[in-house]
LOFIVEX-500190 format. One record per atom (N, C-alpha, C): residue in one letter; atom name; x, y, z. Coordinates in nm, 3 decimals, padded with zeros to 5 digits. Layout:
<rs>
<r type="A" atom="CA" xx="X" yy="Y" zz="Z"/>
...
</rs>
This chain:
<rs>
<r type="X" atom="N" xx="24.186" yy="13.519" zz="13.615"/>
<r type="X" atom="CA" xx="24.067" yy="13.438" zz="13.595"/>
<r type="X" atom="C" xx="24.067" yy="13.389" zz="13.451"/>
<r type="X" atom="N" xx="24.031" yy="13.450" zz="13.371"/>
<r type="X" atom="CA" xx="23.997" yy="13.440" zz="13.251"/>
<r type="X" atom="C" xx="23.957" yy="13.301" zz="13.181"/>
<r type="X" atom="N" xx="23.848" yy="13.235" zz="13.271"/>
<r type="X" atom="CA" xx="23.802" yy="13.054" zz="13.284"/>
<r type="X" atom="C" xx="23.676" yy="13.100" zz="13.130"/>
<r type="X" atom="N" xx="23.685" yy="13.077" zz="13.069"/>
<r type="X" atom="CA" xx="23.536" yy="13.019" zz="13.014"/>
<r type="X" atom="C" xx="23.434" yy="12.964" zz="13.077"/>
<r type="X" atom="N" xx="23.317" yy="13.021" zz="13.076"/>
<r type="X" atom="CA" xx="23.182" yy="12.933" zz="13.100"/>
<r type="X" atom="C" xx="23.199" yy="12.792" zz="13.105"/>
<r type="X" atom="N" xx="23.207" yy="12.735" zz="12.996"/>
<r type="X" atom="CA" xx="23.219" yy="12.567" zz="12.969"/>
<r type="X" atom="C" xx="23.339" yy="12.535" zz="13.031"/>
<r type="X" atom="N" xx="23.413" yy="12.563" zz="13.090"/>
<r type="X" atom="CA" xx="23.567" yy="12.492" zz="13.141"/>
<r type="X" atom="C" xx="23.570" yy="12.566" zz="13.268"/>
<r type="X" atom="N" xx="23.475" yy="12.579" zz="13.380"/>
<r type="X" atom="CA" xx="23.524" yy="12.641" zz="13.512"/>
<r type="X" atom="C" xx="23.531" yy="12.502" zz="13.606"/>
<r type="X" atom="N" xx="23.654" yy="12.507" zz="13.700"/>
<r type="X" atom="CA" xx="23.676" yy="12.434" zz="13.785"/>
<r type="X" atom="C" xx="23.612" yy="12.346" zz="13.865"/>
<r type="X" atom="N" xx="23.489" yy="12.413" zz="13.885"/>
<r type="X" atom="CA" xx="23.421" yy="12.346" zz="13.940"/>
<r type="X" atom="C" xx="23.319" yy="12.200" zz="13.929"/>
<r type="X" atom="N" xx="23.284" yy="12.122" zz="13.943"/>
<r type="X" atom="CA" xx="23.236" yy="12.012" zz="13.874"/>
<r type="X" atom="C" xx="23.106" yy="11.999" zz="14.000"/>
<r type="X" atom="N" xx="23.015" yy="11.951" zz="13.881"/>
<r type="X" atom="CA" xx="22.869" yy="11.932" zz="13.983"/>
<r type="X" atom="C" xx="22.831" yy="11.800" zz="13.920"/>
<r type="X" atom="N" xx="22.799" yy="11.672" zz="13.995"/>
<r type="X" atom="CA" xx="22.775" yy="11.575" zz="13.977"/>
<r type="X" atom="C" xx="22.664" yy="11.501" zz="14.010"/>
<r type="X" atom="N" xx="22.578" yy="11.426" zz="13.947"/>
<r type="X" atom="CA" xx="22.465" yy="11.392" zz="14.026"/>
<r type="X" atom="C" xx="22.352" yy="11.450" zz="14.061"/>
<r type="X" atom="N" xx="22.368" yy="11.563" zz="13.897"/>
<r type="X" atom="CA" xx="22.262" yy="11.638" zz="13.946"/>
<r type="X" atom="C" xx="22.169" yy="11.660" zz="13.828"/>
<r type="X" atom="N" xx="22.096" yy="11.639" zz="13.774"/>
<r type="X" atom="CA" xx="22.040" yy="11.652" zz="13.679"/>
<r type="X" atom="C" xx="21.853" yy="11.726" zz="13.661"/>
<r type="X" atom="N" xx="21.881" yy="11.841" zz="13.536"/>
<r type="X" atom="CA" xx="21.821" yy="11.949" zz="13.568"/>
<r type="X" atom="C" xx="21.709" yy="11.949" zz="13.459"/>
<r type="X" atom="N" xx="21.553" yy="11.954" zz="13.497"/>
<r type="X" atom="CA" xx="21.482" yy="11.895" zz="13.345"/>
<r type="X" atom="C" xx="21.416" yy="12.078" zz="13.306"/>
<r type="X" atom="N" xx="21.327" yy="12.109" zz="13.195"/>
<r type="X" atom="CA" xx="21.318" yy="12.190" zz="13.196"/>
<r type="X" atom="C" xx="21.196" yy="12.166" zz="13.118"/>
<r type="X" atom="N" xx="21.081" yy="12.274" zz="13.110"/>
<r type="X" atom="CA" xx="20.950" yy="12.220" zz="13.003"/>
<r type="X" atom="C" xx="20.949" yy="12.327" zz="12.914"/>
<r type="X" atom="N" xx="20.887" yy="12.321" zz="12.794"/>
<r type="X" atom="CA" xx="20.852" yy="12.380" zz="12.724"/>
<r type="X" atom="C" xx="20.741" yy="12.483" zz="12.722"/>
<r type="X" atom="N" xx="20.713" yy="12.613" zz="12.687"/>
<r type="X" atom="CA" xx="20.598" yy="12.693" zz="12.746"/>
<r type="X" atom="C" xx="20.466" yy="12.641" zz="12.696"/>
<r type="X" atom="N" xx="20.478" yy="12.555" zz="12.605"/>
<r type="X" atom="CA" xx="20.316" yy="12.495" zz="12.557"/>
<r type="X" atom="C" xx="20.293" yy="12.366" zz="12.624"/>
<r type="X" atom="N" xx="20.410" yy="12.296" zz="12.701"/>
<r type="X" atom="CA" xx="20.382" yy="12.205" zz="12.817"/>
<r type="X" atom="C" xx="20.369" yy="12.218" zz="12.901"/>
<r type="X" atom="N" xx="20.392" yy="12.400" zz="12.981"/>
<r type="X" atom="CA" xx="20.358" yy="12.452" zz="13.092"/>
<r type="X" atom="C" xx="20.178" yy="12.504" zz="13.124"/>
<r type="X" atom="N" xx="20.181" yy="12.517" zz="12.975"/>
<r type="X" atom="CA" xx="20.027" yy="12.571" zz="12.962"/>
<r type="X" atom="C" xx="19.942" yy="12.455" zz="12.948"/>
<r type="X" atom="N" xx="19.834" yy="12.414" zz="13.050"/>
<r type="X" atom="CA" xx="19.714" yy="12.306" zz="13.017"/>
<r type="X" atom="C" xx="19.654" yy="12.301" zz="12.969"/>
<r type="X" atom="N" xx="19.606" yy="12.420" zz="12.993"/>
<r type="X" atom="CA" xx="19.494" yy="12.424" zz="12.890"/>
<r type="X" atom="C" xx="19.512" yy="12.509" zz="12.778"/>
<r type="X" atom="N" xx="19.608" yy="12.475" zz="12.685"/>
<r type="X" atom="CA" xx="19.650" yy="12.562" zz="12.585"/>
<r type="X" atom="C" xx="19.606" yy="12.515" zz="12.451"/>
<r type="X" atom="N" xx="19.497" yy="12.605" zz="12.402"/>
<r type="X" atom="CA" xx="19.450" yy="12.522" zz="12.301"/>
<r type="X" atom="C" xx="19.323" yy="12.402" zz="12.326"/>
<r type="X" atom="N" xx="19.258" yy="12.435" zz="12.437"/>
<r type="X" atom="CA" xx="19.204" yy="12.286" zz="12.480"/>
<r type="X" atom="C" xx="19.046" yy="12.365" zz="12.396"/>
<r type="X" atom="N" xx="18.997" yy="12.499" zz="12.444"/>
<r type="X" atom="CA" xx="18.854" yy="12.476" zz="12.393"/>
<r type="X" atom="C" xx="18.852" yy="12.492" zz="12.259"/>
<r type="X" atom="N" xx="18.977" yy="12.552" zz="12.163"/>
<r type="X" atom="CA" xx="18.958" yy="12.631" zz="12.063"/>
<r type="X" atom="C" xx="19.005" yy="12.481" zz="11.994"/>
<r type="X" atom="N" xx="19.072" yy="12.403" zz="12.011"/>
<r type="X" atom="CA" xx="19.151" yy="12.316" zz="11.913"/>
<r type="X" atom="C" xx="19.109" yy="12.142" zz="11.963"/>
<r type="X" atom="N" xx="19.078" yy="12.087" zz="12.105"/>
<r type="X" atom="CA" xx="19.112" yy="11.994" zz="12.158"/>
<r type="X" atom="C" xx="18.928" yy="11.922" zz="12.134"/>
<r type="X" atom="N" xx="18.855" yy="12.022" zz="12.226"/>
<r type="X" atom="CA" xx="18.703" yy="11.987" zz="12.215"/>
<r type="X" atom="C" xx="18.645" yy="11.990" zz="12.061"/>
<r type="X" atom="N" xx="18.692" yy="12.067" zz="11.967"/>
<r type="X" atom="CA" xx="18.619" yy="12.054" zz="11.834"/>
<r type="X" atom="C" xx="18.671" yy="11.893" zz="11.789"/>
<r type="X" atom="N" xx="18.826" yy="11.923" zz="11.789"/>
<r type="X" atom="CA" xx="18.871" yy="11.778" zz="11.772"/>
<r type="X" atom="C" xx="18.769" yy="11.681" zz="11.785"/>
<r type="X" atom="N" xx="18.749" yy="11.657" zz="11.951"/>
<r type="X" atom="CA" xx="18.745" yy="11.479" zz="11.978"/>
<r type="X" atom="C" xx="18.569" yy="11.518" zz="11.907"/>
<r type="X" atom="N" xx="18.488" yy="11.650" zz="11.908"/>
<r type="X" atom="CA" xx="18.365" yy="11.606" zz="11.890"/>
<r type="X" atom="C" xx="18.356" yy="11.578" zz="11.716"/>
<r type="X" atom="N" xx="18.458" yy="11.637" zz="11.641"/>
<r type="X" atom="CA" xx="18.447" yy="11.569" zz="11.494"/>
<r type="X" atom="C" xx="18.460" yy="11.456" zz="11.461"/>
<r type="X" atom="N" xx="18.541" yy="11.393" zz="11.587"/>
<r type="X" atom="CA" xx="18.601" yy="11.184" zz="11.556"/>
<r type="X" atom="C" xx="18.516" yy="11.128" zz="11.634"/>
<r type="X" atom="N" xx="18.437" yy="11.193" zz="11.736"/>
<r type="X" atom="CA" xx="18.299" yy="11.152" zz="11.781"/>
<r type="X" atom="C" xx="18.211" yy="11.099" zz="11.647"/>
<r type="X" atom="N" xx="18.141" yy="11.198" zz="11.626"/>
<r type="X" atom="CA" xx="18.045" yy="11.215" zz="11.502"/>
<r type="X" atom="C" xx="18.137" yy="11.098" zz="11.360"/>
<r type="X" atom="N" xx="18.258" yy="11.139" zz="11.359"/>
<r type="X" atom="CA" xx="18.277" yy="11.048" zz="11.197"/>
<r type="X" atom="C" xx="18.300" yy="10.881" zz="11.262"/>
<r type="X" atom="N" xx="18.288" yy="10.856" zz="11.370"/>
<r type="X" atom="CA" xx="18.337" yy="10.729" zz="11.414"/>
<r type="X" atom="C" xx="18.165" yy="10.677" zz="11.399"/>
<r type="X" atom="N" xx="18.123" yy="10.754" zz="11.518"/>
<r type="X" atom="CA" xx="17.899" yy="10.728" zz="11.499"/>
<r type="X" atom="C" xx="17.854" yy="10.696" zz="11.371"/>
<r type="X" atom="N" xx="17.885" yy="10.768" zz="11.230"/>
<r type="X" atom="CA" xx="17.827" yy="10.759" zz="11.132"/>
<r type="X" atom="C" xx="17.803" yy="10.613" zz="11.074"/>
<r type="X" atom="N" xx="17.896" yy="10.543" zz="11.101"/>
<r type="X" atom="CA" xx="17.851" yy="10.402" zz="11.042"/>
<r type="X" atom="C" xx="17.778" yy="10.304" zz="11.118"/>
<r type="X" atom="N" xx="17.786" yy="10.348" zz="11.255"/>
<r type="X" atom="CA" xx="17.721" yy="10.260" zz="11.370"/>
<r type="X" atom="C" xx="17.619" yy="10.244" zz="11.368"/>
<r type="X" atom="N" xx="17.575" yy="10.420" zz="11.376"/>
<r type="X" atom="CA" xx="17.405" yy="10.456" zz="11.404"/>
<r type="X" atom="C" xx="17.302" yy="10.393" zz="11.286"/>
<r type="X" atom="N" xx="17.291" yy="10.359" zz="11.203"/>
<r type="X" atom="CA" xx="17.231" yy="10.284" zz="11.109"/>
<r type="X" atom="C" xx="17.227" yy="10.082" zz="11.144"/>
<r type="X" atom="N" xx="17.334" yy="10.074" zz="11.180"/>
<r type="X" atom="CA" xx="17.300" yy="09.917" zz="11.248"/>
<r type="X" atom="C" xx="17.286" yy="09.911" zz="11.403"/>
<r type="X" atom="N" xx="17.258" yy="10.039" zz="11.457"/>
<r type="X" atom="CA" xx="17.188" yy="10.071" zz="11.567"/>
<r type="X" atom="C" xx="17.060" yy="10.044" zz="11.592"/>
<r type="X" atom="N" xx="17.048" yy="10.150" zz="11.498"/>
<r type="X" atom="CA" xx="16.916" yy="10.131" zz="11.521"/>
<r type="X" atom="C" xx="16.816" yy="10.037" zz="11.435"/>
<r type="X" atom="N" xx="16.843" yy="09.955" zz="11.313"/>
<r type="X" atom="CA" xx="16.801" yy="09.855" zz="11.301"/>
<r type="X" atom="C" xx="16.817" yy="09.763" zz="11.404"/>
<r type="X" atom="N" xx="16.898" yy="09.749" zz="11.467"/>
<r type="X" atom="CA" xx="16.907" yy="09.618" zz="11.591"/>
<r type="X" atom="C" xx="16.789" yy="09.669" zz="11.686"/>
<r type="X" atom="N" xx="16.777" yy="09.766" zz="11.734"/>
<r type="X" atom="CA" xx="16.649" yy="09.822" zz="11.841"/>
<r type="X" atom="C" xx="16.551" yy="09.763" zz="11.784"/>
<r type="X" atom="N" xx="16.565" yy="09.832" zz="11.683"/>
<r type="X" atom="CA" xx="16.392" yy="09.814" zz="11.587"/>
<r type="X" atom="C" xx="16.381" yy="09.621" zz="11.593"/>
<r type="X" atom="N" xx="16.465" yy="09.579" zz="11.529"/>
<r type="X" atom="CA" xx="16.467" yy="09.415" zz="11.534"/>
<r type="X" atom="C" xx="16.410" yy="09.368" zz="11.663"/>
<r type="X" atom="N" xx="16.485" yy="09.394" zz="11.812"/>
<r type="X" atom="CA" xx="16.469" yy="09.323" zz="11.933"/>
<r type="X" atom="C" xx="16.340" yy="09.403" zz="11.973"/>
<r type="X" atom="N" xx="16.296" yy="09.480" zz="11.940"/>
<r type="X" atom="CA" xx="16.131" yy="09.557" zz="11.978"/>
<r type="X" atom="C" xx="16.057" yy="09.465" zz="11.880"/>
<r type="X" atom="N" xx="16.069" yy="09.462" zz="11.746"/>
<r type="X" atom="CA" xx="15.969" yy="09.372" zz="11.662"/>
<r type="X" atom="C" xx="15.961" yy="09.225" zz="11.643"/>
<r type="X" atom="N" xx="16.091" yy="09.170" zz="11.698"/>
<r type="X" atom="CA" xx="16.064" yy="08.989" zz="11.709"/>
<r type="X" atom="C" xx="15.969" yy="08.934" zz="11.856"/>
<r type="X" atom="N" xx="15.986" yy="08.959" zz="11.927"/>
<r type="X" atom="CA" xx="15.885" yy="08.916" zz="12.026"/>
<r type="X" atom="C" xx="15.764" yy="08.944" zz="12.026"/>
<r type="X" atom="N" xx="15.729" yy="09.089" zz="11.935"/>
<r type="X" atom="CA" xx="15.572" yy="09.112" zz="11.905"/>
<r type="X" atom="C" xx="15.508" yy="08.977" zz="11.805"/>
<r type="X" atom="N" xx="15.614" yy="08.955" zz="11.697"/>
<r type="X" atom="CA" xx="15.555" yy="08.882" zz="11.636"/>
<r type="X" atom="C" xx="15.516" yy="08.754" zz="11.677"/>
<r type="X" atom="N" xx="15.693" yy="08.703" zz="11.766"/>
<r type="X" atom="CA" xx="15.646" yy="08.598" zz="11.814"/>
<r type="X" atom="C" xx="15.518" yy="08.593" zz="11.875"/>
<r type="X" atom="N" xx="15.516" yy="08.664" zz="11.936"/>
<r type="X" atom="CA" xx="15.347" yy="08.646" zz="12.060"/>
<r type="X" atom="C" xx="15.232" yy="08.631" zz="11.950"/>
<r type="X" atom="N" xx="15.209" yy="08.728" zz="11.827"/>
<r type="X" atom="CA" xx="15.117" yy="08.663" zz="11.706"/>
<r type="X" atom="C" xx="15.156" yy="08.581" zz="11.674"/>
<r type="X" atom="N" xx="15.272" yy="08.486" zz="11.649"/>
<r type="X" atom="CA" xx="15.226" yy="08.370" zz="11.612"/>
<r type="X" atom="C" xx="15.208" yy="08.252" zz="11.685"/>
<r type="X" atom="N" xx="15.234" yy="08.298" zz="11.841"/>
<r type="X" atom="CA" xx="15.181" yy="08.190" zz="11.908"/>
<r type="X" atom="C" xx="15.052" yy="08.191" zz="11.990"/>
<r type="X" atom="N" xx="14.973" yy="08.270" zz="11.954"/>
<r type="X" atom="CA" xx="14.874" yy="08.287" zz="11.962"/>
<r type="X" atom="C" xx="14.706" yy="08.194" zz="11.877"/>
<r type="X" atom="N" xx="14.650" yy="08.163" zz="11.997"/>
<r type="X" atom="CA" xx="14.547" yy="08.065" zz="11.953"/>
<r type="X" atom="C" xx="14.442" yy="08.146" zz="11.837"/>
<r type="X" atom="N" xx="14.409" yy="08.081" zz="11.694"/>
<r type="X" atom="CA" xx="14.276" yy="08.123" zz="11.646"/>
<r type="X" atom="C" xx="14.201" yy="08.104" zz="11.685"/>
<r type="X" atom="N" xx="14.070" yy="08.208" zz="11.719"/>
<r type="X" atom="CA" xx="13.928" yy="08.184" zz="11.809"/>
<r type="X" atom="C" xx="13.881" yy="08.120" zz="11.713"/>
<r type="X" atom="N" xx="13.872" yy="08.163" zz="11.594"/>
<r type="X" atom="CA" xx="13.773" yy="08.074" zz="11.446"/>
<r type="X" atom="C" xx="13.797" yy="07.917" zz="11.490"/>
<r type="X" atom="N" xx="13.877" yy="07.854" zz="11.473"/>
<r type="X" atom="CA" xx="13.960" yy="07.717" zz="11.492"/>
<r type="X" atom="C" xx="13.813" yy="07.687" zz="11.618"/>
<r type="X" atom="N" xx="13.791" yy="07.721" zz="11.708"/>
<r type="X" atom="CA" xx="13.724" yy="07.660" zz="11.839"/>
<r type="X" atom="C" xx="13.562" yy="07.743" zz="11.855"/>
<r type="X" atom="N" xx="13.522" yy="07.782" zz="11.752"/>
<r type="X" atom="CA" xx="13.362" yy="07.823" zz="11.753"/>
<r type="X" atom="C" xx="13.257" yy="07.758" zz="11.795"/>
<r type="X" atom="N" xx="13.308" yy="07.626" zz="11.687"/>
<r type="X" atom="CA" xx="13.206" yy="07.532" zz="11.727"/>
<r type="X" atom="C" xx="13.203" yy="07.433" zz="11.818"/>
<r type="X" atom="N" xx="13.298" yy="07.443" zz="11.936"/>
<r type="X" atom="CA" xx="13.339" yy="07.382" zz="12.039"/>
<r type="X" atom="C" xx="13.237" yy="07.358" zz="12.137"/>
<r type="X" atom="N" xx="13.196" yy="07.222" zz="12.179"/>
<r type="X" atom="CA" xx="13.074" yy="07.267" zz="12.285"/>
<r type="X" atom="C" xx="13.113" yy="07.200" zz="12.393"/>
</rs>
């Protein structure tokens, strides 16, 4: 005999063999301790600049139509002496 591992007679063709890694076998590896703090810190630092022209825009589209309606609104003084 005396074949080496790498040089035995035999030949296998057409066959190809994949294999994973043990931290690609694991799903949830790392997901509550490392994955959820993650996305909720790039949550929060992404929000920080938004929430300020947020909520001025609310406040804006709640306070332009109030006004409009005062200013299109009739003065009673103007028609007192109306007969």
């Amino acid at each position: 005999m005396g074949m080496i591992l790498g040089n035995l007679p035999i030949r296998i063709r057409k066959i190809v063999m994949y294999t994973l890694s043990a931290t690609d076998q694991k799903f949830f590896f790392k997901f509550f301790t490392h994955d959820v703090p993650n996305l909720s810190m790039r949550a929060v630092e992404a929000a920080i600049p938004i929430i300020p022209s947020a909520l001025l825009m609310i406040w804006l589209m709640r306070w332009c139509p109030k006004e409009h309606k005062k200013s299109k609104r009739k003065d009673p003084k103007l028609y007192e002496n109306d007969t």
